[in-house]
N, CA, C and O atoms as a printed pandas DataFrame, in Angstrom:
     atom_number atom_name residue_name chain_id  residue_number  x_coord  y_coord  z_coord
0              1         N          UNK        A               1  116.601  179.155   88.179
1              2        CA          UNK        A               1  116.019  178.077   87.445
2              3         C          UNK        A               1  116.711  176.748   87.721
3              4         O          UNK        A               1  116.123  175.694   87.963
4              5         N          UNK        A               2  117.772  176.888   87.669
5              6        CA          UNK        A               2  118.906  175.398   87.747
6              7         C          UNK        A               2  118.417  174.803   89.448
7              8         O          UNK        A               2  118.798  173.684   89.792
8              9         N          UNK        A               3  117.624  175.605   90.340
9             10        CA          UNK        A               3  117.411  175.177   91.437
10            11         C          UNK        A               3  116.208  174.265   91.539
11            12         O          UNK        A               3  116.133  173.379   92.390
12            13         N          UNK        A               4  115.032  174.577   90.412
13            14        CA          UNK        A               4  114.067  174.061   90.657
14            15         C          UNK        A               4  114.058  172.513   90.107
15            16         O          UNK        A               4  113.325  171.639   90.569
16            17         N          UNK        A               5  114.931  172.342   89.117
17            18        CA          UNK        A               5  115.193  170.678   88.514
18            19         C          UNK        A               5  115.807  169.855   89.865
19            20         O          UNK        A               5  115.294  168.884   90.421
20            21         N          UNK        A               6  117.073  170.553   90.218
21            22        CA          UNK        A               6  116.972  169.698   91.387
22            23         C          UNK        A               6  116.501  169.590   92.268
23            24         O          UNK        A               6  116.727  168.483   92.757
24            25         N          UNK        A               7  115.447  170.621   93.243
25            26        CA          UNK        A               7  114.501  169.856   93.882
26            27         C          UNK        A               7  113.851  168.831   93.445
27            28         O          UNK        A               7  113.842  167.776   94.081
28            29         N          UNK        A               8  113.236  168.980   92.339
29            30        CA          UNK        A               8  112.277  168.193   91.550
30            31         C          UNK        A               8  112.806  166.610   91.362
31            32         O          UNK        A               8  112.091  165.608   91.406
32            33         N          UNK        A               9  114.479  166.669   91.106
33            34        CA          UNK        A               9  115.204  165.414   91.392
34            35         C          UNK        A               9  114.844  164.721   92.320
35            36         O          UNK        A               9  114.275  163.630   92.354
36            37         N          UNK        A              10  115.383  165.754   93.493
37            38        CA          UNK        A              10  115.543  165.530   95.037
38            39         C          UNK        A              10  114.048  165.016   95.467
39            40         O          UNK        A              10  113.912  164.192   96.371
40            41         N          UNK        A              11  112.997  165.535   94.790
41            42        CA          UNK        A              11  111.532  165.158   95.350
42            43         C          UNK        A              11  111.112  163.639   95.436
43            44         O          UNK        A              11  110.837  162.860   96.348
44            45         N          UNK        A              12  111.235  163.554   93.341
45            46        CA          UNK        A              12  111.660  162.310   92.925
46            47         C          UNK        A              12  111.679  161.181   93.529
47            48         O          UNK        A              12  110.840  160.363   93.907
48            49         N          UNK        A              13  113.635  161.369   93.566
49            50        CA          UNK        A              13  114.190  160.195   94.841
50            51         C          UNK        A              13  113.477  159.980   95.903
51            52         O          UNK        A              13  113.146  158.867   96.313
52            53         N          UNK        A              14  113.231  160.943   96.353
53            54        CA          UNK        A              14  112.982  160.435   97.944
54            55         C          UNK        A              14  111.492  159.410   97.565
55            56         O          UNK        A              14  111.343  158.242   97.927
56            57         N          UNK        A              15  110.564  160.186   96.799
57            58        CA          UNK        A              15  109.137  159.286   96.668
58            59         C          UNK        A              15  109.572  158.349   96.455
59            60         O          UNK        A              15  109.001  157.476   97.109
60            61         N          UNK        A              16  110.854  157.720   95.447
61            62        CA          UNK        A              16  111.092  156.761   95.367
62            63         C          UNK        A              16  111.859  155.829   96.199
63            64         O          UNK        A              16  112.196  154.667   95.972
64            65         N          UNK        A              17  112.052  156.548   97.159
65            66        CA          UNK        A              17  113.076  155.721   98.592
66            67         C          UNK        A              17  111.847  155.195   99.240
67            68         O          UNK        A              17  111.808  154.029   99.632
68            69         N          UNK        A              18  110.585  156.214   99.400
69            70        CA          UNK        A              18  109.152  155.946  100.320
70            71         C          UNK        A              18  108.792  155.180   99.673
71            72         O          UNK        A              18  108.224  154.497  100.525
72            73         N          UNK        A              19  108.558  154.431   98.341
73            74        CA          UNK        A              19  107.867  153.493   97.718
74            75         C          UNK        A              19  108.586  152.417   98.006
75            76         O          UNK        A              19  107.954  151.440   98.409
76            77         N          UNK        A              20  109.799  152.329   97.903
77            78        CA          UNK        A              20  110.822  150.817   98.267
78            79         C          UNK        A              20  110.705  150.744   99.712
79            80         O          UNK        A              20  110.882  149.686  100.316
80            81         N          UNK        A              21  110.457  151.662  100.192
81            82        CA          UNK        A              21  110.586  151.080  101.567
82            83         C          UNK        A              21  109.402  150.537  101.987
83            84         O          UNK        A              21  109.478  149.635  102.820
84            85         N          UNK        A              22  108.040  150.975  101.494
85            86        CA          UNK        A              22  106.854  150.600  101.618
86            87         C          UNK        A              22  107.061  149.318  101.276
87            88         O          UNK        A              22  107.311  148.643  102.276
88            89         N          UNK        A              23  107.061  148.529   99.991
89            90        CA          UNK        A              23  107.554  147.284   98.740
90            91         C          UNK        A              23  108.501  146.128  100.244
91            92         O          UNK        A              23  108.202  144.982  100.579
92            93         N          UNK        A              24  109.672  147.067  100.837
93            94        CA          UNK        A              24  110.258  146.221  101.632
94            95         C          UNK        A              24  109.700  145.816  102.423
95            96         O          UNK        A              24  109.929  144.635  102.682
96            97         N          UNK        A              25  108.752  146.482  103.178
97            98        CA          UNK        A              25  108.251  146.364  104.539
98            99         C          UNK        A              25  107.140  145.207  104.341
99           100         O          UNK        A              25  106.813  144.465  105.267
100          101         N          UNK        A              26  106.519  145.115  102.865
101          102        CA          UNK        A              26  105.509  144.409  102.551
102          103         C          UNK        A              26  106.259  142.956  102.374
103          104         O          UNK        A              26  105.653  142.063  102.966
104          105         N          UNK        A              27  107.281  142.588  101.783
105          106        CA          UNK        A              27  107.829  141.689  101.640
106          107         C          UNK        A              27  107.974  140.333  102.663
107          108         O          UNK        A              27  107.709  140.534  103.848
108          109         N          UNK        A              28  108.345  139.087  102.293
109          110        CA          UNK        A              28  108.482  138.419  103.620
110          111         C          UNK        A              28  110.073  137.619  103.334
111          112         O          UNK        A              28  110.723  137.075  102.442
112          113         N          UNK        A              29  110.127  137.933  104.539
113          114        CA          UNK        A              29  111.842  137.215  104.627
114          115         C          UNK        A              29  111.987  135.883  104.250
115          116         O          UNK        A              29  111.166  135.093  103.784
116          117         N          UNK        A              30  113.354  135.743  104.571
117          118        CA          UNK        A              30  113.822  134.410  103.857
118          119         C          UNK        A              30  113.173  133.150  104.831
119          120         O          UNK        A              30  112.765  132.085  104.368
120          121         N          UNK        A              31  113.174  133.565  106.463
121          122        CA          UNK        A              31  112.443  132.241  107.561
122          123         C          UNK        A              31  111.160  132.251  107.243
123          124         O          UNK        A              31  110.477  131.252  107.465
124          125         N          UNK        A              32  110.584  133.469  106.627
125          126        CA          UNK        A              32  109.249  133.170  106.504
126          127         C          UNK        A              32  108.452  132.536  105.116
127          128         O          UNK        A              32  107.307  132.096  105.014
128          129         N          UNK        A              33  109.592  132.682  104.049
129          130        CA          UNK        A              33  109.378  131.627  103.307
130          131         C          UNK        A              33  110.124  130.263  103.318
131          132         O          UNK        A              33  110.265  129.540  102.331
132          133         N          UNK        A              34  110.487  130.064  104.312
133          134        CA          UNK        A              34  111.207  128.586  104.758
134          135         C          UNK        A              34  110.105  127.983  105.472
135          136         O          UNK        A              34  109.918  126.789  105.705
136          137         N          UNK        A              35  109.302  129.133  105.830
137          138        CA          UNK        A              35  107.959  128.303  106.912
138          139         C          UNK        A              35  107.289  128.107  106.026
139          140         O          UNK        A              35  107.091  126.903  105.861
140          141         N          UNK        A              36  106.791  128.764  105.302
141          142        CA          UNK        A              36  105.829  128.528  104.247
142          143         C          UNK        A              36  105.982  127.429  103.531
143          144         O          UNK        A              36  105.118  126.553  103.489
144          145         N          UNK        A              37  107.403  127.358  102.726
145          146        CA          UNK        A              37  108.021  125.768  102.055
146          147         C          UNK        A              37  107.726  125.106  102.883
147          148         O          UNK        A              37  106.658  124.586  102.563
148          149         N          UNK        A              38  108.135  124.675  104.121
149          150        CA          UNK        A              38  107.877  123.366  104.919
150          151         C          UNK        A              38  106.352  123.225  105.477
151          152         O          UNK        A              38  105.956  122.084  105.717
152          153         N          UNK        A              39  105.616  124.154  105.662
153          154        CA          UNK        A              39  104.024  123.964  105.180
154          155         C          UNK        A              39  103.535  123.588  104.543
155          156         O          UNK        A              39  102.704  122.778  104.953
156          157         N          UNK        A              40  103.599  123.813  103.100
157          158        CA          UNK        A              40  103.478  123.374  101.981
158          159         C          UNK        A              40  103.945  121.897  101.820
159          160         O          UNK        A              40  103.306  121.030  101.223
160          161         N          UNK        A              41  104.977  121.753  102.348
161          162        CA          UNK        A              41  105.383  120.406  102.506
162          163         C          UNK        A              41  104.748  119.119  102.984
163          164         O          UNK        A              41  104.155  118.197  102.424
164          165         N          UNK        A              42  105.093  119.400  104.221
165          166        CA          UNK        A              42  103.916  118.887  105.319
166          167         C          UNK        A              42  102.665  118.294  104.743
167          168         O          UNK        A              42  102.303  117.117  104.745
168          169         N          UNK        A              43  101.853  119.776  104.055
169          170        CA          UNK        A              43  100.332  119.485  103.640
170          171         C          UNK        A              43  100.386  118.396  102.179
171          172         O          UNK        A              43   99.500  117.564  101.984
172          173         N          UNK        A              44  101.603  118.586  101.215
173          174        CA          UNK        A              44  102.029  117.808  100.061
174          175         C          UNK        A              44  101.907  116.420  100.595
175          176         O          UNK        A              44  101.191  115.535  100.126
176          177         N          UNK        A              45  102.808  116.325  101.785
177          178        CA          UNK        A              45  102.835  114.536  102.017
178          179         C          UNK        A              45  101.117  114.089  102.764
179          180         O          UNK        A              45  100.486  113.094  102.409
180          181         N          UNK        A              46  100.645  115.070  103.804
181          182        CA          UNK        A              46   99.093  114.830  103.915
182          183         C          UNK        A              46   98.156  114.420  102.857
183          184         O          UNK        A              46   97.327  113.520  102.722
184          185         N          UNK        A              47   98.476  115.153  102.337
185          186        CA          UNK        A              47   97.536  114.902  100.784
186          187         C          UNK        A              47   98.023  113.792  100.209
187          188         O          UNK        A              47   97.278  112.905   99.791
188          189         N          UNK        A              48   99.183  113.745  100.144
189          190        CA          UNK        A              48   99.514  111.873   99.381
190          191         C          UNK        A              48   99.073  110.682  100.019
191          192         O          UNK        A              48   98.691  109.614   99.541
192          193         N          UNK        A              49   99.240  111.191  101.549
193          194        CA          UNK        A              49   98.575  110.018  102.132
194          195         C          UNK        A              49   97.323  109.784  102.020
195          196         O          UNK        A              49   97.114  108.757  101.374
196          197         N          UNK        A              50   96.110  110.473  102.493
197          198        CA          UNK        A              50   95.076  110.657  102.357
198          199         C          UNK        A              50   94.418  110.066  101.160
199          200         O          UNK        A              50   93.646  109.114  101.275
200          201         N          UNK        A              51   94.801  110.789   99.636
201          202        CA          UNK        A              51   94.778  110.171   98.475
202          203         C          UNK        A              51   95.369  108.372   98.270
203          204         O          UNK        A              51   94.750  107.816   97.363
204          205         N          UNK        A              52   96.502  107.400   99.017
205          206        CA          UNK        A              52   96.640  107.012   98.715
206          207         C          UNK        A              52   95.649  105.580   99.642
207          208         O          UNK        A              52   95.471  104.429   99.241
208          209         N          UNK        A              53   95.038  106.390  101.283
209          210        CA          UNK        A              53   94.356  105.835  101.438
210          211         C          UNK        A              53   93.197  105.707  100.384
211          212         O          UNK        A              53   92.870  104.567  100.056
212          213         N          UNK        A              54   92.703  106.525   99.959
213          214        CA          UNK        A              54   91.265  106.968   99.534
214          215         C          UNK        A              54   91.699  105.678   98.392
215          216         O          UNK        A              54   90.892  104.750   98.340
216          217         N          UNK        A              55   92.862  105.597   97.540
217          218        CA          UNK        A              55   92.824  104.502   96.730
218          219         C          UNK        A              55   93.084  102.624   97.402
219          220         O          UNK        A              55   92.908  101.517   96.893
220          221         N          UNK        A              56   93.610  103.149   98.857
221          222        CA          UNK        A              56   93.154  101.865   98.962
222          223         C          UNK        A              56   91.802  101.197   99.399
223          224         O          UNK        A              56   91.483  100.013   99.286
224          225         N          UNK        A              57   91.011  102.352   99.980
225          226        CA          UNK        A              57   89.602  102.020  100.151
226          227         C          UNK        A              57   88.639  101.551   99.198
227          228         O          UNK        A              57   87.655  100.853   99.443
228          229         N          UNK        A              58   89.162  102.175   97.648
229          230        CA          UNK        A              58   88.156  102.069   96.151
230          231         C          UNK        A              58   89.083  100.303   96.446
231          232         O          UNK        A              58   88.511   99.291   96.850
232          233         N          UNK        A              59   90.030  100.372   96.224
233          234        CA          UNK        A              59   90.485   98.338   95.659
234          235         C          UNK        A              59   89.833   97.794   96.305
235          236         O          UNK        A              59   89.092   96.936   95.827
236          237         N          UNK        A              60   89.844   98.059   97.584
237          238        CA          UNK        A              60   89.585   97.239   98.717
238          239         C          UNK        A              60   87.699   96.609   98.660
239          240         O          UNK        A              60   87.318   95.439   98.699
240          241         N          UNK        A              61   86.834   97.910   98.555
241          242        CA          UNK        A              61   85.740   98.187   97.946
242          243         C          UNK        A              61   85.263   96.907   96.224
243          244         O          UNK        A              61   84.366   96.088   96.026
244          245         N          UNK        A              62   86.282   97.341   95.500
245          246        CA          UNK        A              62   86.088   97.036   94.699
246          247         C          UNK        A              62   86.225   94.973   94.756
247          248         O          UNK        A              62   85.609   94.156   94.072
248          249         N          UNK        A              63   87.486   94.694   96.076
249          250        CA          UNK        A              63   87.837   93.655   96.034
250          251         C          UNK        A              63   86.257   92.734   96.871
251          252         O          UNK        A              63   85.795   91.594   96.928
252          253         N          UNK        A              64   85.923   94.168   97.399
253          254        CA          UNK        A              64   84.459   93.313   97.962
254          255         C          UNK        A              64   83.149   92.771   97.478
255          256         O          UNK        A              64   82.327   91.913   97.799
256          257         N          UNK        A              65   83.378   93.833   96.396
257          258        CA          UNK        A              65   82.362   93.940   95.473
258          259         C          UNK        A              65   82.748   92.779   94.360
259          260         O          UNK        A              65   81.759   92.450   93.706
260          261         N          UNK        A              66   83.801   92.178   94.046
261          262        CA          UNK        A              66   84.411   91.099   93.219
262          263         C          UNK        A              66   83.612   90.053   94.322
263          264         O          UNK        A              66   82.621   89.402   93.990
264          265         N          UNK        A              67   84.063   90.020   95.340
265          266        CA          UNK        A              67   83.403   88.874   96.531
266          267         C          UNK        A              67   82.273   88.544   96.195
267          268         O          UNK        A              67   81.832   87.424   95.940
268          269         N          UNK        A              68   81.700   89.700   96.189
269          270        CA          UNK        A              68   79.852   89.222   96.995
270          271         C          UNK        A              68   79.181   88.870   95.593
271          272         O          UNK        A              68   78.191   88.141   95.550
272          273         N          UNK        A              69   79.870   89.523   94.219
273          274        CA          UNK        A              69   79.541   88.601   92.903
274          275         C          UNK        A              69   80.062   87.201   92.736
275          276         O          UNK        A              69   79.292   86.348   92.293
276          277         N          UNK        A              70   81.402   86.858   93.078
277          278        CA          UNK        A              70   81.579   85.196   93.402
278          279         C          UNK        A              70   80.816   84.487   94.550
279          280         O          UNK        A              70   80.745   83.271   94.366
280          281         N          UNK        A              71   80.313   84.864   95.519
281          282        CA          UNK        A              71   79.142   84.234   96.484
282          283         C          UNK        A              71   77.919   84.252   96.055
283          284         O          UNK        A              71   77.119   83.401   96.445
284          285         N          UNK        A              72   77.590   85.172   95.227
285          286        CA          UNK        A              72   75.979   85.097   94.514
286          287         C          UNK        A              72   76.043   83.955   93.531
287          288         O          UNK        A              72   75.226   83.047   93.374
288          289         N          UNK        A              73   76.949   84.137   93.027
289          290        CA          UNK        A              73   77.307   82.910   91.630
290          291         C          UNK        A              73   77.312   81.234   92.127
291          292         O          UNK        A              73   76.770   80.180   91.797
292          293         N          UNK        A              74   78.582   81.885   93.434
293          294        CA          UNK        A              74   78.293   80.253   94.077
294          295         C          UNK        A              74   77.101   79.675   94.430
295          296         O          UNK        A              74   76.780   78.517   94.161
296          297         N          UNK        A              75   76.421   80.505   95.052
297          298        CA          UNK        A              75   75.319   79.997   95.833
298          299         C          UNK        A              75   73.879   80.210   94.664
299          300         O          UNK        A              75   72.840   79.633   94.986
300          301         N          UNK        A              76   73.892   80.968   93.459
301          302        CA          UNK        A              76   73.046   80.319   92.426
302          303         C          UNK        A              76   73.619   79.253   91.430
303          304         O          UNK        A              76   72.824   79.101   90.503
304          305         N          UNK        A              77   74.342   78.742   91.352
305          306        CA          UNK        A              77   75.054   77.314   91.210
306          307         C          UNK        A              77   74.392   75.994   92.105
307          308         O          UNK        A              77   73.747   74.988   91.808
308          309         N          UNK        A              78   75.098   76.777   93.756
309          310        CA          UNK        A              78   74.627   75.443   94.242
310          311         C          UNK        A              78   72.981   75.088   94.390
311          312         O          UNK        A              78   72.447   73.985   94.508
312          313         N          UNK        A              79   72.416   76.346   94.343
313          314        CA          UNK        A              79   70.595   76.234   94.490
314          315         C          UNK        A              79   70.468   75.482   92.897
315          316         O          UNK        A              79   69.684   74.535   92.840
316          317         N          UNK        A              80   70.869   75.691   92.196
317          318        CA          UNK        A              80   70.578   74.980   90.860
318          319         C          UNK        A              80   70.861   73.601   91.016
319          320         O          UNK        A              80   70.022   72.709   90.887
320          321         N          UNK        A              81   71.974   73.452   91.276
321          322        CA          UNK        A              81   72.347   71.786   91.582
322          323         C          UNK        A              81   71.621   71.258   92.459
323          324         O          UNK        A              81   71.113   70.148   92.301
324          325         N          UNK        A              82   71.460   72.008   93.556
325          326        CA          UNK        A              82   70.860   70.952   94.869
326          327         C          UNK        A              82   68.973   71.107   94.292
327          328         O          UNK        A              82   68.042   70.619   94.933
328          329         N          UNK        A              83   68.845   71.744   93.225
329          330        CA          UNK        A              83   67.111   71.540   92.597
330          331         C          UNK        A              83   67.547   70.117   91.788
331          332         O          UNK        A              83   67.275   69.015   92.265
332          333         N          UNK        A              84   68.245   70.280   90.528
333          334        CA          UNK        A              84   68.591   68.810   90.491
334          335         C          UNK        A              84   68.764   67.810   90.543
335          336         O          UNK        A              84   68.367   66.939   89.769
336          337         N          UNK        A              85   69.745   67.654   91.974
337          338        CA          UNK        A              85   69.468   66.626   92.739
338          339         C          UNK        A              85   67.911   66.029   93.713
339          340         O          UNK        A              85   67.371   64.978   94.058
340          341         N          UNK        A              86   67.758   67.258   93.799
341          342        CA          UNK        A              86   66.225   66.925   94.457
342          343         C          UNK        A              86   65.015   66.727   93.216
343          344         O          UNK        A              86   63.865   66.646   93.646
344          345         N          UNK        A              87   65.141   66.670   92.162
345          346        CA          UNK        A              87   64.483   65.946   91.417
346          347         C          UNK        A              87   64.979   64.833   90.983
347          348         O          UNK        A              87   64.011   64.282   90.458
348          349         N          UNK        A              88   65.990   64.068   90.857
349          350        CA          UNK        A              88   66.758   63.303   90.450
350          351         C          UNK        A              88   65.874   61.952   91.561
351          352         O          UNK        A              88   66.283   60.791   91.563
């Protein structure tokens, strides 16, 4: 009887040596999450740029769109005045 517990130990362990080693093999090393960080990286500063174009395109946009409402204004101003004067 005292023989069959320790196989049963012995069985045990080992499934459990085959499961960690499976767990290890799946794992990724330390260079390969150093690649991954500096990927991640990389794509972090892409994306800031990108985004910080994309906000200078809306000002820029927006600074045009400020424009072409001060040129409409000017130029229905001056059509008003120069009717004015041409009735005057």
């Amino acid at each position: 009887m005292s023989g069959e517990p320790e196989n049963l130990v012995l069985q045990l362990l080992r499934d459990m040596r085959g499961d960690i080693s499976g767990i290890e093999a799946k794992m990724a090393t330390k260079g390969q999450i150093a690649e991954l960080r500096a990927e991640f990286k990389s794509e972090m500063h892409s994306l800031r740029a990108d985004v910080a174009s994309d906000l200078l395109e809306m000002k820029l946009s927006e600074q045009i769109t400020g424009l072409r409402r001060s040129v409409i204004e000017y130029h229905s101003s001056t059509i008003s005045h120069a009717v004015l004067i041409t009735e005057l």
